[in-house]
C-alpha positions as CSV (number, residue, x, y, z in Angstrom):
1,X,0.5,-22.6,22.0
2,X,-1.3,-25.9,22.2
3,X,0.4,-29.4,21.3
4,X,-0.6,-30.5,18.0
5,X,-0.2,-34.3,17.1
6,X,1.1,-35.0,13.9
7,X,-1.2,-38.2,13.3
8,X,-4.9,-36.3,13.5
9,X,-3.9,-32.8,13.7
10,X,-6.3,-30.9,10.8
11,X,-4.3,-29.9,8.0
12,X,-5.1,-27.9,4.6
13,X,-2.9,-28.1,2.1
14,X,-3.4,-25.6,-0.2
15,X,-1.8,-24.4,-3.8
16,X,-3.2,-21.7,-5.9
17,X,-2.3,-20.7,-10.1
18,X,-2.0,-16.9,-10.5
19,X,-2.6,-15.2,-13.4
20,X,1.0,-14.0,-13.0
21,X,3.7,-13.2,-10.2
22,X,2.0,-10.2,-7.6
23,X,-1.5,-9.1,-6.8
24,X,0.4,-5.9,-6.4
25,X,-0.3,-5.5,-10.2
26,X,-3.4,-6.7,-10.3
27,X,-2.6,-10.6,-11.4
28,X,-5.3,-12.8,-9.4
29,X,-6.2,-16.7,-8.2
30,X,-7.3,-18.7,-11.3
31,X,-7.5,-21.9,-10.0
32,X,-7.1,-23.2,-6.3
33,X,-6.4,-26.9,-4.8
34,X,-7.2,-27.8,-0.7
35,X,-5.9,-31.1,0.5
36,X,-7.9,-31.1,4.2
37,X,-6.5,-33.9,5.7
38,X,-6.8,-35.5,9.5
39,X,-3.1,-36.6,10.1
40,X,-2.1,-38.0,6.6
41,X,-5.5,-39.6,6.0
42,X,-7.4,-37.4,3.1
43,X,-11.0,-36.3,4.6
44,X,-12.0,-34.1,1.4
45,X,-10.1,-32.2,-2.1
46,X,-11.5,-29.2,-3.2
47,X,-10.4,-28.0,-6.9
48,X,-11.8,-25.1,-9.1
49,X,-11.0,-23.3,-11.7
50,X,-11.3,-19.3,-11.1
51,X,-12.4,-16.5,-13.3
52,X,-9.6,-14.1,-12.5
53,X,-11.3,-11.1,-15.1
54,X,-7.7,-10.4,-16.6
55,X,-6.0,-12.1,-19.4
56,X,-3.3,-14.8,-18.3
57,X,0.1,-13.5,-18.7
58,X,1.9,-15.4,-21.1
59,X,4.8,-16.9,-18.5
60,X,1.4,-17.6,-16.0
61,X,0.1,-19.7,-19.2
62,X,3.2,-21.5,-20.0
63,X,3.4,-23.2,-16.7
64,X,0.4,-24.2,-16.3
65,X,-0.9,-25.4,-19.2
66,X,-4.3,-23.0,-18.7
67,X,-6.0,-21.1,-21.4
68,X,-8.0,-17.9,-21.0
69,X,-10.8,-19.6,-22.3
70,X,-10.8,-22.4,-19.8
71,X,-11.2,-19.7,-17.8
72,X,-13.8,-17.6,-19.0
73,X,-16.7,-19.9,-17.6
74,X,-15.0,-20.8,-14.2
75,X,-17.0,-19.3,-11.1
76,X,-15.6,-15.6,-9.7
77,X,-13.3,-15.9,-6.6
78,X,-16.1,-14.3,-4.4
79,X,-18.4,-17.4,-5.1
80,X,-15.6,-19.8,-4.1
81,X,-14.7,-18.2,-0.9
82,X,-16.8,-19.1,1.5
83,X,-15.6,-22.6,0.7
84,X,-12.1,-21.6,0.3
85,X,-12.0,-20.0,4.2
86,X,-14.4,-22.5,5.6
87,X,-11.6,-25.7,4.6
88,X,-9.0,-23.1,6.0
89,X,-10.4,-22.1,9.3
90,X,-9.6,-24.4,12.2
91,X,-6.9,-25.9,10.5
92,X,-3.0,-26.1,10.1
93,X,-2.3,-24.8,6.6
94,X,0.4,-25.7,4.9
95,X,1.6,-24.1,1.6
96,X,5.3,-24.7,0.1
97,X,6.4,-20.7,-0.5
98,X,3.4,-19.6,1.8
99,X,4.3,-16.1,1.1
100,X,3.8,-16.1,-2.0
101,X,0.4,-17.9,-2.3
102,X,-1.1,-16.2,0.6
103,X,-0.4,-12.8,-0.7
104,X,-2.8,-13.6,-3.5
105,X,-5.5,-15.0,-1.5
106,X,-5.2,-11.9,0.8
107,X,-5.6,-9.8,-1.7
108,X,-8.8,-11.5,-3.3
109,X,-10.3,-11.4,0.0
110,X,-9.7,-7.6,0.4
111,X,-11.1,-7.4,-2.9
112,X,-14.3,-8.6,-1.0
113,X,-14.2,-6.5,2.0
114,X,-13.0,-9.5,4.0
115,X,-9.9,-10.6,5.8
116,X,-8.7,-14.1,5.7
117,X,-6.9,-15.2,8.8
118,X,-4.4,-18.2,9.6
119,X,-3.6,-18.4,12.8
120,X,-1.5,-21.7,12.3
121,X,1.0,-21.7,9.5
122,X,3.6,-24.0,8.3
123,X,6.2,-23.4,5.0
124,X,7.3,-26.2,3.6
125,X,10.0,-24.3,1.9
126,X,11.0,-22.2,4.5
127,X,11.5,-26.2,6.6
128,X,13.5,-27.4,3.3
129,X,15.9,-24.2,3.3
130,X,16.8,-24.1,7.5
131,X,17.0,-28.3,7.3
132,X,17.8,-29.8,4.8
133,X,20.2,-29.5,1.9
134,X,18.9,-30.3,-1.5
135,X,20.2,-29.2,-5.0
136,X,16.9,-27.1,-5.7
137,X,14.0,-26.4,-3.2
138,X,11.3,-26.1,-5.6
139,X,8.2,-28.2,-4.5
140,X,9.4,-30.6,-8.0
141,X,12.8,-31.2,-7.0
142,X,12.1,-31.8,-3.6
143,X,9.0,-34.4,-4.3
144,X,11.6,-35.7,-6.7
145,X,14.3,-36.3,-4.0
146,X,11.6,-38.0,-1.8
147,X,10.4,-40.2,-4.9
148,X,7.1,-38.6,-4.8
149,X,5.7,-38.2,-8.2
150,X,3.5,-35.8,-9.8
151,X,2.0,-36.1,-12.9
152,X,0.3,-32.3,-13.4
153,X,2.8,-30.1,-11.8
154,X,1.6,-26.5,-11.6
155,X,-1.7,-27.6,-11.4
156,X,-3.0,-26.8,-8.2
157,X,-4.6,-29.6,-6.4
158,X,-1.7,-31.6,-8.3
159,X,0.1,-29.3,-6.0
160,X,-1.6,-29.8,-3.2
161,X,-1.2,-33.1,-3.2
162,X,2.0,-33.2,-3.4
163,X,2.7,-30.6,-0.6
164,X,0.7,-32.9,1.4
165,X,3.2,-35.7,0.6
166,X,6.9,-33.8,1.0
167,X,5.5,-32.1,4.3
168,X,5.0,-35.8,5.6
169,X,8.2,-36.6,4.4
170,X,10.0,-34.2,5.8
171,X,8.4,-34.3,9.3
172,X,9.4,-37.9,8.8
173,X,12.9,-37.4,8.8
174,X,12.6,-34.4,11.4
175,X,10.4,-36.2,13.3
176,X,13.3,-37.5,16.6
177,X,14.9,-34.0,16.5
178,X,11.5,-31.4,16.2
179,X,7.9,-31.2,17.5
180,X,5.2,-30.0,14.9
181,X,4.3,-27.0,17.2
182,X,8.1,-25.4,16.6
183,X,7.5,-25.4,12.4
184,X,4.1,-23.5,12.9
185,X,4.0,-19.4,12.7
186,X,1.4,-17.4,11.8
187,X,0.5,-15.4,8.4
188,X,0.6,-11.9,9.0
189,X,-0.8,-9.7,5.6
190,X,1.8,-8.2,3.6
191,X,2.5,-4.8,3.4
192,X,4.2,-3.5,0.1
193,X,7.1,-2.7,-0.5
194,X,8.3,-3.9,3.3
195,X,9.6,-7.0,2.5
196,X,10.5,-6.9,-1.1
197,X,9.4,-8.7,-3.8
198,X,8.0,-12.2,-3.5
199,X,8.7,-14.6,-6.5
200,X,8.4,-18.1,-7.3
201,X,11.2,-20.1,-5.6
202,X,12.5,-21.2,-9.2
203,X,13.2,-17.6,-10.0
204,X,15.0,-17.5,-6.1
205,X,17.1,-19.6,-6.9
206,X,18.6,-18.9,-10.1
207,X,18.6,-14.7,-9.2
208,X,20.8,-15.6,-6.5
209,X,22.8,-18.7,-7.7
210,X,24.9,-16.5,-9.7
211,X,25.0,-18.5,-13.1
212,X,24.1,-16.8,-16.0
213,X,20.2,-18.0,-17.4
214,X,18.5,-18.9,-20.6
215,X,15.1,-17.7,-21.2
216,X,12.6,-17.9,-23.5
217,X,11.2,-14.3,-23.8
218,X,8.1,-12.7,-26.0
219,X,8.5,-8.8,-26.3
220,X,6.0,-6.3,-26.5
221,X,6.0,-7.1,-30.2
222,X,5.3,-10.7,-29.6
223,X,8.4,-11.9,-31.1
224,X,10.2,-15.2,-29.0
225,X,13.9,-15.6,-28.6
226,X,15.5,-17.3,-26.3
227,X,18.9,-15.6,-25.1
228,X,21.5,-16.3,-21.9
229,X,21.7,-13.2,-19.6
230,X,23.3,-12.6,-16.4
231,X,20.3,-11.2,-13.9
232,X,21.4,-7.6,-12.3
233,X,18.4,-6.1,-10.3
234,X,15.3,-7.5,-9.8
235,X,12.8,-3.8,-9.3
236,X,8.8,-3.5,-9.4
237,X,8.0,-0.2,-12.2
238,X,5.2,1.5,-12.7
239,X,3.4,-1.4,-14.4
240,X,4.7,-4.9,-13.5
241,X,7.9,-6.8,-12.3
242,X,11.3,-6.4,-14.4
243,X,14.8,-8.3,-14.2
244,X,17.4,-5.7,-15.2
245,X,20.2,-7.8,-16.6
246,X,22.9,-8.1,-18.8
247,X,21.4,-9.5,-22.2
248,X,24.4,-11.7,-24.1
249,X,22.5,-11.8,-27.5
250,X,21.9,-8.0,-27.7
251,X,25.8,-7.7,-25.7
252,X,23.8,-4.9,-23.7
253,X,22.3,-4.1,-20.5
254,X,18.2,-4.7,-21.1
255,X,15.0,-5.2,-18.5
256,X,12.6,-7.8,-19.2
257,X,9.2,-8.0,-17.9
258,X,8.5,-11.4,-16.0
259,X,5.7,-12.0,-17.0
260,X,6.6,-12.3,-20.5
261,X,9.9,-15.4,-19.5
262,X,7.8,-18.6,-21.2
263,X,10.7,-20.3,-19.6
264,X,14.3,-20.1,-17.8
265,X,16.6,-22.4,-16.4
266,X,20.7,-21.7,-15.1
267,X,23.4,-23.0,-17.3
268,X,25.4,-25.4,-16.4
């Protein structure tokens, strides 16, 4: 592999909203943010809004603030990607969770008969976890820890942004011990069910911290509660994503579809 310089390699930061957790059940890209950048100097942003033809889920909507009828008018992923791969190819793109963003931009590019390729790939997580020690590796809590601020988490070139901002920050304070070239893999397309289930890192973390969680959670009634339960089994059904766990309010074991959590956080 080639020696890439950290102060004018060509990097594209990139961070996309989904209409819920995994193309495997049809959720799409609704909005996408690129940060192309030549070293840490900003050369161009690219934001839109996408028409994802499928109603928000209601967890999808919760975080980021988006409506299905700011949606409605946005432009069809096929119309955006030409631009989308052209601010990707001959680039280093880095995503925080790459996994999980890339399997939604593979899948809208099969939906078009097209491959998307990325040679040169770098995790921002995957650096946080194998490096560094923080309380929480969620993009927030680490910009947080690096006093980088973000005013529209979840928004994706809000995102973007500040992806572009904690990877400098941590190649900062890797910088003596690391070259770039040894953080930068390559994206292979995924291939369900071979390695499981990919899910926001905030739903990592608190399935394996082994504290009981609170969630908000709508049922197929559309009534809210919000109830602790200790997470079990995290399994992909017919239709969508559940978390099999014990539910404290109902003092029974229950499965709750993901897409329906509005919110969850561990106790303390």
């Amino acid at each position: 592999m080639s020696s890439f310089d950290l102060s004018n390699c060509r990097f594209a930061f990139l961070d996309l909203e989904t209409t819920g957790l995994s193309p495997w059940f049809g959720d799409r890209i609704c909005e996408v943010g690129i940060v192309l950048t030549e070293g840490k100097r900003i050369r161009e942003t690219f934001q839109t809004l996408v028409n994802p033809q499928r109603p928000l889920s209601l967890g999808a909507a919760s975080t980021s603030g988006l409506t299905d009828a700011m949606l409605a008018d946005a432009p069809l992923f096929a119309v955006v990607a030409p631009k989308v791969q052209a601010m990707l190819s001959d680039s280093v793109v880095v995503c925080h969770n790459a996994q999980f963003d890339l399997q939604f931009l593979d899948s809208e590019f099969r939906r078009l008969g097209s491959q998307i390729e990325i040679p040169n790939l770098i995790d921002t997580l995957r650096i946080a976890r194998e490096h560094f020690d923080f309380a929480s590796n969620t993009l927030t809590n680490i910009a947080t820890e690096f006093g980088i601020q973000n005013p529209e988490a979840h928004r994706a070139l809000s995102d973007a942004i500040t992806g572009k901002n904690v990877f400098f920050a941590l190649m900062e304070s890797l910088r003596p011990m690391r070259p770039l070239e040894e953080f930068i893999g390559i994206y292979n397309s995924p291939a369900w069910p071979n390695e499981g289930i990919r899910l926001p890192v905030a739903w990592n973390e608190a399935l394996t911290s082994g504290k009981r969680l609170w969630i908000t959670y709508v049922d197929k009634n559309g009534e809210r509660t919000q109830r602790a339960i200790t997470p079990l089994q995290v399994i992909g059904l017919a239709d969508y994503i559940y978390l099999r766990a014990w539910c404290h309010l109902r003092n029974d074991e229950r499965s709750f579809r993901l897409d329906r959590v509005l919110e969850m956080w561990p106790e303390t």
